[in-house]
C-alpha positions as CSV (number, residue, x, y, z in Angstrom):
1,X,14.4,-23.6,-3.1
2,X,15.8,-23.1,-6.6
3,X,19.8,-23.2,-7.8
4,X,19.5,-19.2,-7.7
5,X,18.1,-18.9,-4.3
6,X,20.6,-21.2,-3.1
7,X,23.5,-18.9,-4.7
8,X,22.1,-15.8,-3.1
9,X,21.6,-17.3,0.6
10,X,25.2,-18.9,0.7
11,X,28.3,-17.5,2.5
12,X,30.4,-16.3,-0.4
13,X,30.1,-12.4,0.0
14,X,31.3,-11.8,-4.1
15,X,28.9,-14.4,-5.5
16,X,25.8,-13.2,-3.4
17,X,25.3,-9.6,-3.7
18,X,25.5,-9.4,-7.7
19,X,23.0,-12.4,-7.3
20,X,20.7,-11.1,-4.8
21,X,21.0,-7.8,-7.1
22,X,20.0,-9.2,-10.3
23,X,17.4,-10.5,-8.8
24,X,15.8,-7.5,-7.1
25,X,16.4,-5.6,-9.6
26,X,14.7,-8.2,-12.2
27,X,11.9,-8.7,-9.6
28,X,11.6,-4.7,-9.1
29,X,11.2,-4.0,-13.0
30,X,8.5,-6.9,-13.9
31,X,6.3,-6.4,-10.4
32,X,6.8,-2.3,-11.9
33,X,6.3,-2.5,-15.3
34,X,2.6,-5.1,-15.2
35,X,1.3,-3.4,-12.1
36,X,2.1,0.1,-13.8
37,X,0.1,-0.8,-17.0
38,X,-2.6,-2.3,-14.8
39,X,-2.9,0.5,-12.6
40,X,-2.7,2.9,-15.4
41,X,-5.7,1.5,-17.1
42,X,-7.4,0.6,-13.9
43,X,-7.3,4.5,-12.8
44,X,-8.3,5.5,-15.6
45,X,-11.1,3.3,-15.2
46,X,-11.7,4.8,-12.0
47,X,-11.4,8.4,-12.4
48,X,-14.3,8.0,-15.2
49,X,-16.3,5.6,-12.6
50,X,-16.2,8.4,-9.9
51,X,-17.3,11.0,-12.8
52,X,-20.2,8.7,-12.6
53,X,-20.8,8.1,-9.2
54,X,-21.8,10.4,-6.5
55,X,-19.9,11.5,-3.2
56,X,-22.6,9.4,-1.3
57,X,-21.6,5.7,-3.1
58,X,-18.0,6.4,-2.3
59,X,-18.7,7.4,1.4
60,X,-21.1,4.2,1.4
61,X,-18.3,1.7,0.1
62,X,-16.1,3.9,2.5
63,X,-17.8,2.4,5.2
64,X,-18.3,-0.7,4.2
65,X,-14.5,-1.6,3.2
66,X,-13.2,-0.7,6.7
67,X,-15.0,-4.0,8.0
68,X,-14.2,-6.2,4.8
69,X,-10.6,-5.0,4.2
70,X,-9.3,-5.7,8.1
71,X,-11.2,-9.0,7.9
72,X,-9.2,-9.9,4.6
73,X,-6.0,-8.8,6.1
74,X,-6.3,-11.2,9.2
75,X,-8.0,-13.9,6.9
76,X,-4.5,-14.9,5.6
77,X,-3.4,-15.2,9.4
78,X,0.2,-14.3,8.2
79,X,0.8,-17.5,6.9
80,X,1.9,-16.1,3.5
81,X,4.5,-14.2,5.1
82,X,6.1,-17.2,7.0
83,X,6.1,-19.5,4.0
84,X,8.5,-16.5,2.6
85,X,10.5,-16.1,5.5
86,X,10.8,-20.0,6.6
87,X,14.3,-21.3,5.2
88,X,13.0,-24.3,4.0
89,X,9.3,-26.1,3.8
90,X,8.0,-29.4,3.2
91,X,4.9,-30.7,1.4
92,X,3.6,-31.8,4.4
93,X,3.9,-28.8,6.2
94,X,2.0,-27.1,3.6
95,X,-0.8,-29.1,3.8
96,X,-1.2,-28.1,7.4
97,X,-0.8,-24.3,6.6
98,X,-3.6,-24.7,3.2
99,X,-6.1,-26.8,5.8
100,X,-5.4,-24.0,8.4
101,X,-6.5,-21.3,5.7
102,X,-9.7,-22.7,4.7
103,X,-10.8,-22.8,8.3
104,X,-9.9,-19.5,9.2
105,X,-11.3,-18.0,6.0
106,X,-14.6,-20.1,6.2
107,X,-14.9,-19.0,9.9
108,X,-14.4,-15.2,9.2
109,X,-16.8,-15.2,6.5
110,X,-19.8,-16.6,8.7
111,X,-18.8,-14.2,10.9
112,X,-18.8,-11.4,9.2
113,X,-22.1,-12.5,7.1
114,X,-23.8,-12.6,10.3
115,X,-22.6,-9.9,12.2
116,X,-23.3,-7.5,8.8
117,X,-26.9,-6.3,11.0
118,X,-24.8,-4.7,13.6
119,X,-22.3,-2.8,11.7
120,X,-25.1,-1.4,9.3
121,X,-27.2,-0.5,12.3
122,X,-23.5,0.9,13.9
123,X,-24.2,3.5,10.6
124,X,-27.7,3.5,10.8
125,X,-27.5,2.9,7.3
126,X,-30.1,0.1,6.2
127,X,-28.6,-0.2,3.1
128,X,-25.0,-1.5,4.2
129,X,-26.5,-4.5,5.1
130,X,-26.9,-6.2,1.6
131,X,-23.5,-4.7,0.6
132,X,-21.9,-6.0,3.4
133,X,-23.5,-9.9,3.2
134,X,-23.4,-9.8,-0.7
135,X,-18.8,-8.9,0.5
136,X,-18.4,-11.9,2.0
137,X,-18.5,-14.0,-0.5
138,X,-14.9,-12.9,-0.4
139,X,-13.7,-15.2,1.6
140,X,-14.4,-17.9,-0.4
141,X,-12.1,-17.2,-3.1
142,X,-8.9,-16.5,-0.5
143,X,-8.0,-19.5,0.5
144,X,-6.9,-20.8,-2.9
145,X,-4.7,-18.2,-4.1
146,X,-2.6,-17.2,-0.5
147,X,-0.7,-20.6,-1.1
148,X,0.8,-20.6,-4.3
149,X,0.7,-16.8,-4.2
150,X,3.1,-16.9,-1.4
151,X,5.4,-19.8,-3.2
152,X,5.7,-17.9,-6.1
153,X,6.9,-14.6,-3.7
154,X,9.3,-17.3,-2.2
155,X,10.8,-18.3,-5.0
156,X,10.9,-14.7,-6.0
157,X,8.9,-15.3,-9.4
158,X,7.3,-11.9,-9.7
159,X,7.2,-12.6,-13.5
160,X,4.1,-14.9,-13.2
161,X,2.9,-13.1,-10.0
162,X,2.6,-9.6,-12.1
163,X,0.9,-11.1,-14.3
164,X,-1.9,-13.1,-12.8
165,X,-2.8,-9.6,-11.0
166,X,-2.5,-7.6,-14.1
167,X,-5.0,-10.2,-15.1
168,X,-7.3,-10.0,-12.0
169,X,-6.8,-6.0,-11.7
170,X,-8.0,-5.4,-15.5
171,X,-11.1,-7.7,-15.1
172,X,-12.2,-6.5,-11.8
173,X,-11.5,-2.7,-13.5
174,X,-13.8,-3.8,-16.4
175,X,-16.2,-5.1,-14.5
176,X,-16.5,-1.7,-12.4
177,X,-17.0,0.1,-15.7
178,X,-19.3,-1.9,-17.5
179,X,-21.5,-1.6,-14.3
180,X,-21.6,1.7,-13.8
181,X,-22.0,2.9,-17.2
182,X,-25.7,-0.2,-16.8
183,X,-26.0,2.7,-13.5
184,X,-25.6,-0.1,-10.9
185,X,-24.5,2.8,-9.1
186,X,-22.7,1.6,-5.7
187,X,-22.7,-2.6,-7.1
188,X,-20.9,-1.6,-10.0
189,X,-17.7,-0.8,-7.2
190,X,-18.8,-4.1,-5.2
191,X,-18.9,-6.6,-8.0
192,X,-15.8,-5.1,-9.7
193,X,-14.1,-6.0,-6.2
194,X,-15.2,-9.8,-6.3
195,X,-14.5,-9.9,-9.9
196,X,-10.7,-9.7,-9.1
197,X,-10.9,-11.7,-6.4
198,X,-12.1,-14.2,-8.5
199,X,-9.8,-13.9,-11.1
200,X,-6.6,-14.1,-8.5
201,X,-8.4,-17.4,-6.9
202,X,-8.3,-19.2,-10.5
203,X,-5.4,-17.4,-11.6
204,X,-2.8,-18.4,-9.0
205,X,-4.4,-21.9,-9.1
206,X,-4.2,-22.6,-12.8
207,X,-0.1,-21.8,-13.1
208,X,0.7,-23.8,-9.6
209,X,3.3,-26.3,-10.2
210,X,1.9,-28.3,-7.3
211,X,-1.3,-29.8,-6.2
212,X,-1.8,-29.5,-2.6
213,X,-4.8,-31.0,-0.9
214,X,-5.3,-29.2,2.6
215,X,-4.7,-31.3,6.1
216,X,-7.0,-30.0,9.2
217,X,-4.9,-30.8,12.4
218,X,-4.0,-29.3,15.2
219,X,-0.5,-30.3,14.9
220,X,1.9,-28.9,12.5
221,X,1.0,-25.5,12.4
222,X,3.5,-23.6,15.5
223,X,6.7,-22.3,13.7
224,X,3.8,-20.7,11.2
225,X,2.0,-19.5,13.7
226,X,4.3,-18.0,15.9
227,X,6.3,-15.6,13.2
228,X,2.5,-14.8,11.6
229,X,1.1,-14.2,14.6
230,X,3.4,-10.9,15.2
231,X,2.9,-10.2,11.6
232,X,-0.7,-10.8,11.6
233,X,-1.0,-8.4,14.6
234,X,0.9,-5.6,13.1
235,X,-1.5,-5.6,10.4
236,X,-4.4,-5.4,12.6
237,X,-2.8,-2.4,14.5
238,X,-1.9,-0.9,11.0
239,X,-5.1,-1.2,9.9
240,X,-6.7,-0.1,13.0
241,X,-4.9,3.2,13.3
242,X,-4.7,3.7,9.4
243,X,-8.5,3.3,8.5
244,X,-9.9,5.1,12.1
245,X,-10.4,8.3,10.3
246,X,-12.8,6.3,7.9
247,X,-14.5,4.8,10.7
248,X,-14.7,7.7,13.0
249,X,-15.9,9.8,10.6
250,X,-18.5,7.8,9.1
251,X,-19.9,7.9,12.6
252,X,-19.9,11.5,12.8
253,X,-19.8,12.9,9.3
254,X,-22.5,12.8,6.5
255,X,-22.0,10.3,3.7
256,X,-21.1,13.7,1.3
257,X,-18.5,14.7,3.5
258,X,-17.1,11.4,4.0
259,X,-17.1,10.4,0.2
260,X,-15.2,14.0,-0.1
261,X,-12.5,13.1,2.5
262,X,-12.1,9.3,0.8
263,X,-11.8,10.4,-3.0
264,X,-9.1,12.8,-1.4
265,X,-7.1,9.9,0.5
266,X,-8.0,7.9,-2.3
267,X,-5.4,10.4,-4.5
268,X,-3.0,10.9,-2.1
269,X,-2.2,7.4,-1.7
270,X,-1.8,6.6,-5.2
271,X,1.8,7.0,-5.6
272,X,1.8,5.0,-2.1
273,X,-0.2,2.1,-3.6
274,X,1.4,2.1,-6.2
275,X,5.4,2.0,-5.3
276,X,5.5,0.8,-2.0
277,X,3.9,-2.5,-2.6
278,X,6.5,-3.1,-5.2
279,X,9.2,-2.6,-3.0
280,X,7.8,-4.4,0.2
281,X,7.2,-7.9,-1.6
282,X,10.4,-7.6,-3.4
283,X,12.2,-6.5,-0.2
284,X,10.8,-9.0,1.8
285,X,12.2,-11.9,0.6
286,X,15.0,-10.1,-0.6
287,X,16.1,-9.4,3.2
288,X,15.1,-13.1,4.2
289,X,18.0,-14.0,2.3
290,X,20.5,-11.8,3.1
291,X,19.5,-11.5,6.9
292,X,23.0,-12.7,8.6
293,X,24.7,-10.6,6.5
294,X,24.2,-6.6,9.0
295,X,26.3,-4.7,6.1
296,X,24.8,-5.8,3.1
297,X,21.2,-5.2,5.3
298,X,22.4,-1.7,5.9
299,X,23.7,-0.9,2.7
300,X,20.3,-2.6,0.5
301,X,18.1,-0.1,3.4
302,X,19.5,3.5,3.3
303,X,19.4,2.8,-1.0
304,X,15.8,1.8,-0.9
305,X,15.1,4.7,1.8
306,X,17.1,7.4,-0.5
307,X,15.0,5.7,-3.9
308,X,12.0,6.2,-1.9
309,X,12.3,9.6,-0.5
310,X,13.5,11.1,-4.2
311,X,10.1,9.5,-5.9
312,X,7.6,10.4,-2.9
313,X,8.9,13.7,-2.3
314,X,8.6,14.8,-6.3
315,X,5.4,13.3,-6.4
316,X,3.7,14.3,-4.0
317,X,5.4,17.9,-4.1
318,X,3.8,18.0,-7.5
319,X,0.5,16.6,-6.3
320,X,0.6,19.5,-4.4
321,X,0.9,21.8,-6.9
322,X,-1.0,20.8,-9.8
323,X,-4.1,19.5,-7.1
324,X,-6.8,22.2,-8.0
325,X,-6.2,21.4,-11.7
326,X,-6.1,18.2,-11.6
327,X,-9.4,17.8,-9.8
328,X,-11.0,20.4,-11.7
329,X,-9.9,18.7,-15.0
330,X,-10.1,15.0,-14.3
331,X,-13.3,14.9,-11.6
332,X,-15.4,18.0,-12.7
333,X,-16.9,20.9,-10.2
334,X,-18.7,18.6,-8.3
335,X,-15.6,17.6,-6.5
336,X,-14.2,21.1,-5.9
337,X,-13.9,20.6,-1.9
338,X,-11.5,17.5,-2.2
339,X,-8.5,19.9,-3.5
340,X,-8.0,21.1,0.2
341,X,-7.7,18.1,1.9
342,X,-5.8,16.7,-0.9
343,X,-3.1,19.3,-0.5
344,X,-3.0,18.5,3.5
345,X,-2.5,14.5,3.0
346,X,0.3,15.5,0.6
347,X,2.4,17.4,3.3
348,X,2.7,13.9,5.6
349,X,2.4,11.4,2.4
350,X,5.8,10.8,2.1
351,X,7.0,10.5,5.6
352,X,4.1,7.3,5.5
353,X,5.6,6.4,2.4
354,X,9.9,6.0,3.9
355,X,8.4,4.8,7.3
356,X,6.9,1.8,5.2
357,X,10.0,0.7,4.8
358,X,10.7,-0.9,8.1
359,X,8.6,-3.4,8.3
360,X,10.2,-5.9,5.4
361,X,13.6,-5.3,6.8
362,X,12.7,-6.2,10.0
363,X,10.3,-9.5,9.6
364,X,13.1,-10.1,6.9
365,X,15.6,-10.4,9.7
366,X,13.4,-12.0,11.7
367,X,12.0,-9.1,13.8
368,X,8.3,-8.9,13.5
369,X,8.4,-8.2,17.0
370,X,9.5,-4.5,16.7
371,X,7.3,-3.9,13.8
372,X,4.2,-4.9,16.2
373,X,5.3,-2.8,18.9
374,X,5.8,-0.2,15.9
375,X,2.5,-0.3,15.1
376,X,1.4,-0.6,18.3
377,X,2.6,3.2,19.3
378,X,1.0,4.7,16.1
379,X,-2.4,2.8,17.5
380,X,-2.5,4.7,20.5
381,X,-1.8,8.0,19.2
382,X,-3.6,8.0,15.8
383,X,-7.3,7.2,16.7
384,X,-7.1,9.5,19.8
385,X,-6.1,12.5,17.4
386,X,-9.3,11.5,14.9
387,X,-11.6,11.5,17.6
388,X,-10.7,15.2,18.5
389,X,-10.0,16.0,15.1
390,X,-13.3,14.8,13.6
391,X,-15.1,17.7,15.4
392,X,-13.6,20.1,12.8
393,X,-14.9,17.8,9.8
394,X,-12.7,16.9,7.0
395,X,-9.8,19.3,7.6
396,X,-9.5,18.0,11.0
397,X,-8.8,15.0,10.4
398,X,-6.0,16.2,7.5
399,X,-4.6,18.1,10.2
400,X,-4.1,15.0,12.7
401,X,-2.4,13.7,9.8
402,X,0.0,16.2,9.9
403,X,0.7,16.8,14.0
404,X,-0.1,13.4,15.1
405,X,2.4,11.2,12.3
406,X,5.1,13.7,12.9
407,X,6.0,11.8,16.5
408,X,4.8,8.7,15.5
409,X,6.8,8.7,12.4
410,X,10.3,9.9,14.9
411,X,9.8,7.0,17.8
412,X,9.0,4.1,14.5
413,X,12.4,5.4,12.9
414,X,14.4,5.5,16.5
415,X,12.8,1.7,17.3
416,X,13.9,0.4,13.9
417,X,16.7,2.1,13.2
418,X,18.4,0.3,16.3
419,X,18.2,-3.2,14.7
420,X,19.3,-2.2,11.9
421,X,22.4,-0.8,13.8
422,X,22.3,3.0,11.7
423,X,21.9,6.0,13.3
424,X,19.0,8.8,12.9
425,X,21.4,11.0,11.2
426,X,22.5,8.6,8.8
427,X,18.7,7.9,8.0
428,X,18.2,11.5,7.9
429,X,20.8,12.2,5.5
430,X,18.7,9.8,2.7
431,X,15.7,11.7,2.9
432,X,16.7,15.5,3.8
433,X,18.0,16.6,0.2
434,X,14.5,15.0,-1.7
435,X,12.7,17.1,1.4
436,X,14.5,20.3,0.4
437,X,14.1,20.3,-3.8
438,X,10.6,19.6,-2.6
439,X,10.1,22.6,-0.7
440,X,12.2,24.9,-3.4
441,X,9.6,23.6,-6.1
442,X,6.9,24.4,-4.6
443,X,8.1,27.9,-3.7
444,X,9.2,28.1,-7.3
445,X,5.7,27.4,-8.8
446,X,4.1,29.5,-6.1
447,X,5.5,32.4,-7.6
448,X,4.8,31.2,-11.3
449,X,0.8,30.6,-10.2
450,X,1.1,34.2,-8.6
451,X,2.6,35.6,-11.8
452,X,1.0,33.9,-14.4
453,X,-2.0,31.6,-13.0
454,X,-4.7,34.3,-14.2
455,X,-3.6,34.2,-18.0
456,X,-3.3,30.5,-18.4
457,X,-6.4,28.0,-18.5
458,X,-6.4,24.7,-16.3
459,X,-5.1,22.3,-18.5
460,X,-2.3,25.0,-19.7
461,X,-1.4,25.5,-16.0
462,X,-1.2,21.6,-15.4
463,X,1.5,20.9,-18.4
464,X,3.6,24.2,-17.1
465,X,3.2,23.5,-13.3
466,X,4.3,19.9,-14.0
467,X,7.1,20.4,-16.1
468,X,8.5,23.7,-14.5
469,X,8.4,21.8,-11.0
470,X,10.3,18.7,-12.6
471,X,13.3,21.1,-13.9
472,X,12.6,22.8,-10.4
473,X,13.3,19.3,-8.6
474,X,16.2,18.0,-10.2
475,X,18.1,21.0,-10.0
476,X,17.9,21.7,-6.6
477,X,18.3,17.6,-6.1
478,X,21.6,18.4,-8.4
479,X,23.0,21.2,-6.1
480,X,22.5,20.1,-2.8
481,X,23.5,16.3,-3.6
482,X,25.5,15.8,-7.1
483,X,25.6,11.9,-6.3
484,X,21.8,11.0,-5.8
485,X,20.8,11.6,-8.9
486,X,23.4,9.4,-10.8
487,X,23.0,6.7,-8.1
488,X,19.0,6.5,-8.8
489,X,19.6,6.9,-12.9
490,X,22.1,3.8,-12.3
491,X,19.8,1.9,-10.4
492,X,16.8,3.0,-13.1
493,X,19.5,1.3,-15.8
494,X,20.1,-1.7,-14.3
């Protein structure tokens, strides 16, 4: 642990909170600013790669990532997690968690090669199977970059973590393009995949200031274990209920109307995938260190939550919107029917987005526990809701988005909210005024469409909708709370 980390963990109250907050904030603007420009460039990259593909390859990869990405997720077994959490590590203790890796990872990707006849005949879909053997070469390239990934997220050096997956994103995005416009057609979005991995396994290994050889034992491994086995869980139930609607509905919908329904999840989780991970790994370690400390906990929580809530709700309020022109713009005709579903997922969007923000509090204060359980309610409610849904097609799933998250998203907020020792109201109040200036903006350019939508062309009605639904926003932000918006513009200065 470094002199810095030291300073923000100790007992002095004055000398750790404008530590700890120089170093969020720090961590918050380089993990931003490199995944931004990656993501940029790697969208745009994919916006002109599904111009290129056809609804089918997207419904195929659909159904093949369900399998690969919960494998990948329980590959890592948590580990990474409890080296950020643990207070302090030894060499040796490493060694035991890198040896335990390599098994685990090796294991799952025999596994998974072998058992890639069954899923493809779960799809009757003979042409999963190569896809799906040719994927698990992933799990070769894991091992060596979980490690010194999650030693540099200890050591909260986001600077060099940014920017070994800026690297790996922009290769992986190249390689994507450079295949699709040689018409690999589905490959070119499987090879891209490994590309990155590739990149991260070499990356992360290159700028490692320590050369760790792995030990296989079965001793040394149960303070690991134990935290990442909750954590390891939660992600399995996450994953579970968050990625049932793929997998139900590639059992009972056509590859078409599947590759419709993921494009439009695909765009409604962008401003997800692209904030909340920035917050979570900075928050995580961020709690770990100031987790005696139930004031400062409190405080660092309702800030991110009312942060959170003001982006989510603007963005997704304007997704809403501008949706129809956007698609129609930036995907072509051929993608008409996502707009609906689009519009659906961006009604419940944010509410995912703020309830995302309780699991790094609470495995930061030691709490994975409640976060499984967490999880473990959405899981029973979620898949249930898709398997009724999925007999409406596309829009019935959206609409178990919207009825069955609603409770789910009220019981997760109660259960966590408890730990943290604030009440519902108080977490109400950061979230209720973004929530509002929502609404009023999307009444406002309602009217505006109503009014003026038959004069203006699509890319005329995109720059007015956006900009007339910003002014819209922050107004109404201004008159229903005057001291949100200079709290987030001091927190954007800092």
């Amino acid at each position: 642990m470094d002199d810095n980390q030291e300073t923000a963990s100790g007992e002095n109250g004055s000398g750790q909170e404008p530590s700890l907050k120089h170093r969020v904030l720090r961590s918050v603007a380089w993990v931003a600013g490199l995944t931004y420009l990656g993501q940029v460039i790697r969208w745009a990259v994919t916006i002109y790669v599904i111009r290129l593909l056809s609804p089918d390859d997207f419904g195929l990869m659909a159904k093949a990532m369900v399998f690969i990405g919960f494998l990948m997720m329980i590959s890592q077994l948590g580990l990474e997690a409890a080296i950020i959490q643990k207070k302090s590590i030894t060499e040796d203790e490493m060694t035991h968690v890198f040896g335990l890796i390599i098994f685990s990872n090796i294991f799952i990707g025999l596994v998974f090669f072998f058992l890639s006849p069954a899923i493809a005949d779960f799809y009757s879909d003979p042409r999963l199977l190569p896809i799906l053997r040719v994927l698990s070469s992933i799990f070769l390239f894991i091992p060596f970059y979980v490690l010194p990934r999650g030693l540099l997220l200890r050591s909260m050096n986001f600077k060099l973590k940014s920017t070994i997956d800026l690297i790996g994103t922009l290769f992986g995005a190249g390689m994507t393009l450079l295949f699709a416009l040689m018409d690999y057609g589905i490959w070119a979005l499987v090879l891209g995949g490994l590309a990155t991995q590739f990149i991260w396994a070499i990356g992360y290994n290159l700028t490692s200031r320590k050369f760790i050889l792995p030990r296989f034992a079965i001793k040394g491994y149960k303070q690991f274990v134990s935290f990442g086995g909750y954590l390891t869980g939660s992600r399995v139930l996450w994953y579970f209920y968050s990625k049932s609607d793929i997998f139900i509905g590639g059992k009972f919908l056509n590859n078409t109307l599947l590759g419709i329904y993921s494009v439009a999840l695909q765009l409604a989780s962008i401003p997800i995938d692209k904030f909340i991970p920035i917050i979570s790994q900075v928050a995580f370690p961020a709690y770990s260190i100031i987790q005696t400390d139930r004031k400062q906990v409190q405080s660092h929580f309702l800030k991110s939550a009312r942060a959170i809530s003001a982006i989510m709700f603007l963005l997704y309020g304007g997704l809403f919107i501008v949706a129809p022109q956007l698609v129609g713009i930036f995907l072509g005709a051929k993608w008409i029917e996502v707009v609906v579903p689009l519009k659906l997922l961006c009604l419940i969007m944010p509410f995912r987005a703020i309830s995302s923000l309780f699991s790094p509090v609470l495995n930061g204060l030691g709490r994975p526990e409640v976060a499984f359980y967490n999880v473990g309610i959405a899981t029973l409610i979620m898949p249930l809701g898709f398997f009724i849904g999925v007999r409406w097609g596309i829009l019935g799933i959206c609409l178990v988005w919207l009825i069955g998250f609603t409770p789910v998203f009220i019981i997760m907020s109660n259960r966590s909210l408890k730990v943290l020792g604030l009440s519902f109201q108080e977490f109400l109040f950061s979230f209720v005024t973004p929530l509002a200036s929502a609404a009023l903006m999307i009444a406002g350019i309602f009217v505006l469409n109503r009014y003026l939508g038959g004069y203006l062309s699509p890319v005329v009605q995109l720059i007015l909708y956006s900009l007339s639904g910003l002014c819209v926003y922050l107004i109404a932000m201004l008159m229903l709370n005057r001291q949100l918006l200079p709290e987030l513009w001091q927190m954007v200065r800092k």
